[in-house]
Legacy VTK file of the C-alpha trace (Angstrom):
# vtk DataFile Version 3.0
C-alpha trace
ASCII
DATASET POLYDATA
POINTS 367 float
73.332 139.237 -99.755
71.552 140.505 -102.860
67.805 139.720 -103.154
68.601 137.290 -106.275
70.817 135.297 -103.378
68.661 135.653 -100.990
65.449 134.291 -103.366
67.850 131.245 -104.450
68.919 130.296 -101.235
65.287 130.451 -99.907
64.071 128.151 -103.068
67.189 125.489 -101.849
65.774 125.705 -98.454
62.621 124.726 -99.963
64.001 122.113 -102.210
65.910 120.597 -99.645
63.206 120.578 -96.438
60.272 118.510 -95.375
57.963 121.404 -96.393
59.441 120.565 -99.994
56.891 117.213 -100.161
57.812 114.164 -102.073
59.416 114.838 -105.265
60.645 111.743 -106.939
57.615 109.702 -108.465
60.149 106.560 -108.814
60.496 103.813 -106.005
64.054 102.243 -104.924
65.624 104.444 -107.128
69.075 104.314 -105.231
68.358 100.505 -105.383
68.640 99.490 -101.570
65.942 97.077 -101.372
66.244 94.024 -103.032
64.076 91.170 -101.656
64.609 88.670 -104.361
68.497 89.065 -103.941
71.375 90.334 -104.699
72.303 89.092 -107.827
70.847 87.004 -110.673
72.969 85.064 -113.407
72.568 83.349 -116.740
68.944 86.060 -117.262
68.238 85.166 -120.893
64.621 87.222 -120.281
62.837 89.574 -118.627
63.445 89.540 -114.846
63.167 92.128 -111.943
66.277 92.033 -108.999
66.602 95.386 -107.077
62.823 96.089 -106.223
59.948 98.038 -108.812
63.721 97.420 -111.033
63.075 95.355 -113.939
65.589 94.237 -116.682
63.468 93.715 -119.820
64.650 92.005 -123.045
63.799 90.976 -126.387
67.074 89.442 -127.758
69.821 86.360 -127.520
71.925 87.854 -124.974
72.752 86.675 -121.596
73.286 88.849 -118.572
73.948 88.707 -115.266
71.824 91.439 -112.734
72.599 92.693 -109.558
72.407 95.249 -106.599
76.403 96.336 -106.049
78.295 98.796 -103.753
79.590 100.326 -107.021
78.497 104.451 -106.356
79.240 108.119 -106.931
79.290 109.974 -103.378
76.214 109.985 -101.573
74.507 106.876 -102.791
75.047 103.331 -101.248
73.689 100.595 -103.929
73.096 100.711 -107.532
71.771 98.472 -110.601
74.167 96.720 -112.437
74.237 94.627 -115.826
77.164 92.862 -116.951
76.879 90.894 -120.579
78.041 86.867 -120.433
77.243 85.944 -123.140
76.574 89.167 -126.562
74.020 89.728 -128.960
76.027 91.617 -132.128
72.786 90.904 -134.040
70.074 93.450 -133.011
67.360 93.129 -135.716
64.711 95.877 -135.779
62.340 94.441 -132.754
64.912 93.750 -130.278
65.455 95.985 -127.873
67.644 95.803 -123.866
65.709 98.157 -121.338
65.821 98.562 -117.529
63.339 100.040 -116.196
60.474 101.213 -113.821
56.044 101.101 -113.975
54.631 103.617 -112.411
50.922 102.849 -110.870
48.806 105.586 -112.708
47.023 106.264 -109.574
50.180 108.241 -108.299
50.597 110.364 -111.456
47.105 112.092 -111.395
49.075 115.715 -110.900
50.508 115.382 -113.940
47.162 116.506 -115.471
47.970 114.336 -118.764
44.822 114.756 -121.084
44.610 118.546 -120.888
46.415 120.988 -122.203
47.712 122.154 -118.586
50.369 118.438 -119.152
52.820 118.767 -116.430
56.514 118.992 -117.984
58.531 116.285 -116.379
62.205 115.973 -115.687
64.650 112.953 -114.872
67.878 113.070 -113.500
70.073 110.020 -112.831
73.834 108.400 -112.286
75.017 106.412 -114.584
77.888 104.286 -115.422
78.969 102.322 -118.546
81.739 100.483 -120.081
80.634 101.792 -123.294
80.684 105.217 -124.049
78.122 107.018 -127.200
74.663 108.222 -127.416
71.965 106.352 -125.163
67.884 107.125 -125.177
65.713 106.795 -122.212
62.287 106.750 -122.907
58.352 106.997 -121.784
55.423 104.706 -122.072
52.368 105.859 -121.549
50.677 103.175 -119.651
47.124 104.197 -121.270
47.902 104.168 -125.012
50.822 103.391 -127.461
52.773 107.223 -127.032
55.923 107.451 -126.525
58.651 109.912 -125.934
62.355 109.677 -125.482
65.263 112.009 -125.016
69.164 110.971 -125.381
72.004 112.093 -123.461
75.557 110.495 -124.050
78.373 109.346 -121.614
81.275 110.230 -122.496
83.556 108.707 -120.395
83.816 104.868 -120.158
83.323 102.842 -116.682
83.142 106.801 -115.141
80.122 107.872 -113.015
78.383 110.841 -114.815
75.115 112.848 -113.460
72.623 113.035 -116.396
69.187 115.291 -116.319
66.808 115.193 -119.237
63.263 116.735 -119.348
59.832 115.664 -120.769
57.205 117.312 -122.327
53.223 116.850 -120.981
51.172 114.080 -123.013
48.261 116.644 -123.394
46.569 114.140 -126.041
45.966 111.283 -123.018
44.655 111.254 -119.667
46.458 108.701 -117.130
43.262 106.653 -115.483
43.048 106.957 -111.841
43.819 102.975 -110.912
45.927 100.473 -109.741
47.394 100.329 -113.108
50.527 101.224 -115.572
50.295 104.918 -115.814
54.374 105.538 -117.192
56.816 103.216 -117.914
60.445 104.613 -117.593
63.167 102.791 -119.921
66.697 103.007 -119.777
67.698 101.815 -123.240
71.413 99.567 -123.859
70.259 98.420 -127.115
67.658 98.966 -129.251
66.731 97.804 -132.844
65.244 100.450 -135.636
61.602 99.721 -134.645
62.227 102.132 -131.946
65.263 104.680 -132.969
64.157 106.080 -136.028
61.525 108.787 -134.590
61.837 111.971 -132.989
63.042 112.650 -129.404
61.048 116.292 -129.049
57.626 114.851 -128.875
55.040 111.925 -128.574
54.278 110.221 -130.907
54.813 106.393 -132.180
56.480 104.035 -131.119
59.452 104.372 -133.178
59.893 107.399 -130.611
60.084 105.291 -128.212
64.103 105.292 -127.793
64.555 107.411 -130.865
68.294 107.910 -131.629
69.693 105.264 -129.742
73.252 104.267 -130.928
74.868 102.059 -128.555
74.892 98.062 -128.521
76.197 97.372 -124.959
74.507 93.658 -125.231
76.818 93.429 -128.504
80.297 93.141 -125.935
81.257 90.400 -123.543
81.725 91.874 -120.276
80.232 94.953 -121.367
78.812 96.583 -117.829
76.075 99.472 -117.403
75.143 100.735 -114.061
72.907 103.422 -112.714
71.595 104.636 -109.505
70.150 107.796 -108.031
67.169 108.039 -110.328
64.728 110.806 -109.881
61.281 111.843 -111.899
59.682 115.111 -110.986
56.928 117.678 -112.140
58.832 120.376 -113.555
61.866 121.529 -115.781
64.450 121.816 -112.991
66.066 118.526 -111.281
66.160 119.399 -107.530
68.747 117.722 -105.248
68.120 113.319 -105.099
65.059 112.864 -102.477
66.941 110.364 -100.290
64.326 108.162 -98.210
64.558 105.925 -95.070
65.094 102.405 -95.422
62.286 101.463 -93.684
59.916 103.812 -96.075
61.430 102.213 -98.791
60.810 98.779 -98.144
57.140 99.670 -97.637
56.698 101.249 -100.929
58.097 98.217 -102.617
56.445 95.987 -100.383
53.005 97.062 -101.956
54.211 95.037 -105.175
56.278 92.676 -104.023
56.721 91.031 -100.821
59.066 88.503 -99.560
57.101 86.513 -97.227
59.978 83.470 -96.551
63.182 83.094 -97.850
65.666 80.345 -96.957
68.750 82.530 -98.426
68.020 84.842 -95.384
66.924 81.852 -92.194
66.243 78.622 -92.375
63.551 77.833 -89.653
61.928 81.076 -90.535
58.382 81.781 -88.886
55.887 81.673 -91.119
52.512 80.899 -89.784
50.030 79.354 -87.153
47.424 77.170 -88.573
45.575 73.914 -88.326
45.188 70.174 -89.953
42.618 70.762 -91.634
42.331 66.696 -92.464
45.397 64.470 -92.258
47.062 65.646 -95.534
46.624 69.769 -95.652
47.592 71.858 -93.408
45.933 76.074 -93.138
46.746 79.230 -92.423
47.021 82.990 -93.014
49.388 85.681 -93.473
48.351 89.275 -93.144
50.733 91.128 -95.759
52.939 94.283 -94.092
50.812 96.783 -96.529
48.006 96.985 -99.211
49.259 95.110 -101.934
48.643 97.266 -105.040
46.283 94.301 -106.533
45.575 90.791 -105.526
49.055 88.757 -105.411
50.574 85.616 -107.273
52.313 83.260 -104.711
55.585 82.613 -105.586
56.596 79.366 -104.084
59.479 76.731 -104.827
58.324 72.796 -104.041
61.149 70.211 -102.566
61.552 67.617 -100.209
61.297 68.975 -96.751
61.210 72.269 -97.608
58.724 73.617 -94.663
57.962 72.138 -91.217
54.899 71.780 -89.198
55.399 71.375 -85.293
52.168 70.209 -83.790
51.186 67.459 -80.910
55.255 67.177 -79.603
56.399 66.371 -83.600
57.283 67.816 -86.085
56.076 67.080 -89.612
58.210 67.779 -92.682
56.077 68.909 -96.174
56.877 70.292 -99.612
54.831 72.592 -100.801
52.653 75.617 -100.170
50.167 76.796 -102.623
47.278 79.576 -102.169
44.307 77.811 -100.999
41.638 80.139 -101.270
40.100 82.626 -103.603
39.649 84.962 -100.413
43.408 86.108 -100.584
43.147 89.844 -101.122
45.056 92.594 -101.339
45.427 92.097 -97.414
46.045 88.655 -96.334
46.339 85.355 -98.006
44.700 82.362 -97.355
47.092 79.484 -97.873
47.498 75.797 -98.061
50.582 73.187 -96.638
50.107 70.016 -99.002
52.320 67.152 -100.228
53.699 64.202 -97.794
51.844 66.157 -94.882
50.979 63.822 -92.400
48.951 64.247 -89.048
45.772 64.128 -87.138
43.079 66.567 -88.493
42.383 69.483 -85.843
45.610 69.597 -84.435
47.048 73.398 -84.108
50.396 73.809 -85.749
53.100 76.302 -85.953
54.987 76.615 -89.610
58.589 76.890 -90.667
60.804 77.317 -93.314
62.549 73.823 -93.592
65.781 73.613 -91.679
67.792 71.504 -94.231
67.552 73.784 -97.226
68.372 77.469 -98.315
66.728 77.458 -101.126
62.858 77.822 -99.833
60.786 80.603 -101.134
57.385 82.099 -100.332
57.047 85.196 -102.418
53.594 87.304 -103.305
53.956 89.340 -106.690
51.965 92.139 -107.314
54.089 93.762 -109.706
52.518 96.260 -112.644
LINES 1 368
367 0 1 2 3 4 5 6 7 8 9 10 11 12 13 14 15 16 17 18 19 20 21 22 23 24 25 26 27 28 29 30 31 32 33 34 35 36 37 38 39 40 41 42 43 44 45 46 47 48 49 50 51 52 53 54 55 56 57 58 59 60 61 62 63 64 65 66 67 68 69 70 71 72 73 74 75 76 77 78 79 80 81 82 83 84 85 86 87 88 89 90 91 92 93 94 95 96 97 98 99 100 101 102 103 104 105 106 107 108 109 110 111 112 113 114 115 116 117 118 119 120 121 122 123 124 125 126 127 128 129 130 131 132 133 134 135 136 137 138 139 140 141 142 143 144 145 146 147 148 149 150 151 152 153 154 155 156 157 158 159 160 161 162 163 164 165 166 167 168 169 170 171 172 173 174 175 176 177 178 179 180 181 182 183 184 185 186 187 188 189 190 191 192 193 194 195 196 197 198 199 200 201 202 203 204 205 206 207 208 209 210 211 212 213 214 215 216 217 218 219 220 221 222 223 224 225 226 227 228 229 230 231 232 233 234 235 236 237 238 239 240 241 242 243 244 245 246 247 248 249 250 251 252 253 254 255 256 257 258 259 260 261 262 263 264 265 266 267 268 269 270 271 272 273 274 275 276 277 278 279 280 281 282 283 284 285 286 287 288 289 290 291 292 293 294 295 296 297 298 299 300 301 302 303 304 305 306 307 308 309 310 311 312 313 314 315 316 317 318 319 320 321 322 323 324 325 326 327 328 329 330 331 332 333 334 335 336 337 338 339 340 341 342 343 344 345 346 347 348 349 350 351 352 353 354 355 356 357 358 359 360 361 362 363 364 365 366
């Protein structure tokens, strides 16, 4: 083996070990975890499925989301949009994006600011009924710069690999918070607002997905699909960082968490509290991990929808709110109102109701 081999193969034995670290600055990017479900139909606006995944719109199409089975080798899940109802009428502001925020707190090595701007490069899977010249572009989370790069499939409803690579933003520094440090769009439609800039730089915003030249919103039953996303410092994509399940779910669980969900169990566990008077009922939840900022509760309201089990009864309710101001970033202080019914100071355990699927108890902490 020549020393040229032997230096390559030692740099893929790098690339490809533990002592390689974590490359890919993107979470869920092979779309496995998907707490709010596996599919979403009729989305007229912006909505997230797969987790940290986010379909973002400003137009008159309709859409339907979801996580599928559809793959090239080596990948299990991946993001899929299929058009129901088409928008052949992009005017200059609209624009069809899925995409990805990344907290700026985990991008402080790309040393944006300085003139030492780390170059960046993305490599992904994609899939699409409609074949032409597609941007994917940057935010920076900070100010209004933007940069974009195009690559083109080719081949329609084919899986193709695809690797572009960013320039530094040495104009910018990312702050070090809890906050948007880089959005990451992949454009399917875009209106002139945004295409008409240049692709080799930032710049403004009409950079943003400069060159874009594909409507897939403008066809009924148009489909787009991608999966095996990757971001890393550098100019070289190195081999998809697959992760554990269970490492997964954590990371995504820092922005969103599925506390209860009737899709998954009816008379699901969800908490021990106490009658606080006759008609409220509270408790706590400790969340899995730090959520990356104080959480909305996402909750649905309907008869019977939870049960309380206290002195030999049970006690059907309808709602859950957050109670208390005190909810952090680590546990939640909530409140069981609405037709409760019992004696105050009674302990009680808490349920999911048994006679309906479609419960929810969600906390979103989403950038």
């Amino acid at each position: 083996m020549t020393k040229a081999a032997e230096l390559a193969k030692m740099g893929e034995v790098l690339t490809n070990s533990q002592i390689g670290g974590r490359r890919n600055l993107l979470i869920n990017s092979g779309f496995e975890v998907s707490q709010r479900g596996t599919s979403a139909s009729s989305v007229t606006a912006s909505q997230y499925l797969c987790d940290r995944w986010e379909y973002e719109t400003i137009g008159e199409e309709t859409v339907t989301i979801s996580q599928t089975t559809d793959v090239p080798s080596g990948f299990s899940n991946s993001f899929k949009v299929e058009i129901t109802t088409a928008d052949s009428d992009v005017i200059a502001s609209d624009y069809a994006v899925v995409k990805q925020v990344i907290e700026a707190q985990n991008l402080q090595h790309l040393k944006y600011g300085s003139s030492d701007a780390e170059t960046i490069t993305l490599s992904f899977h994609v899939k699409s009924s409609v074949t032409g010249t597609y941007a994917v572009g940057l935010e920076h989370g900070e100010t209004s710069s933007y940069h974009s790069k195009t690559y083109s499939i080719s081949s329609a409803n084919t899986w193709e690999k695809k690797t572009v690579t960013f320039t530094g933003n040495t104009a910018t520094a990312i702050n070090n918070d809890n906050g948007a440090g880089l959005h990451v769009n992949f454009a399917l439609s875009a209106g002139t607002s945004y295409t008409t800039g240049s692709n080799g730089a930032w710049g403004a915003i009409t950079n943003w997905l400069a060159n874009h030249a594909v409507n897939v919103i403008g066809t009924v039953n148009a489909t787009f699909f991608i999966t095996g996303v990757q971001l890393e410092v550098g100019s070289v994509a190195t081999p998809f960082e697959h992760r554990s399940f269970g490492e997964e779910l954590a990371l995504c669980q820092r922005y969103f968490y599925a506390f209860a969900d009737g899709r998954i169990a009816t008379n699901q566990h969800i908490g021990v509290g106490t009658y606080y008077s006759s008609n409220a009922i509270f408790f706590n939840t400790k969340f899995p991990v730090s959520m990356r900022a104080k959480p909305t509760l996402e909750s649905t309201v309907g008869t019977n929808y939870y049960i309380a089990f206290a002195n030999s009864g049970s006690d059907h309710f309808d709602e859950i709110v957050t109670f208390s101001t005190h909810t952090t970033t680590e546990i939640a202080e909530l409140k069981g109102q609405t037709n409760v019914s019992a004696t105050a100071g009674h302990g009680t355990f808490l349920r999911l109701g048994g006679t309906s699927d479609t419960a929810r108890l969600f906390f979103d902490a989403e950038l």
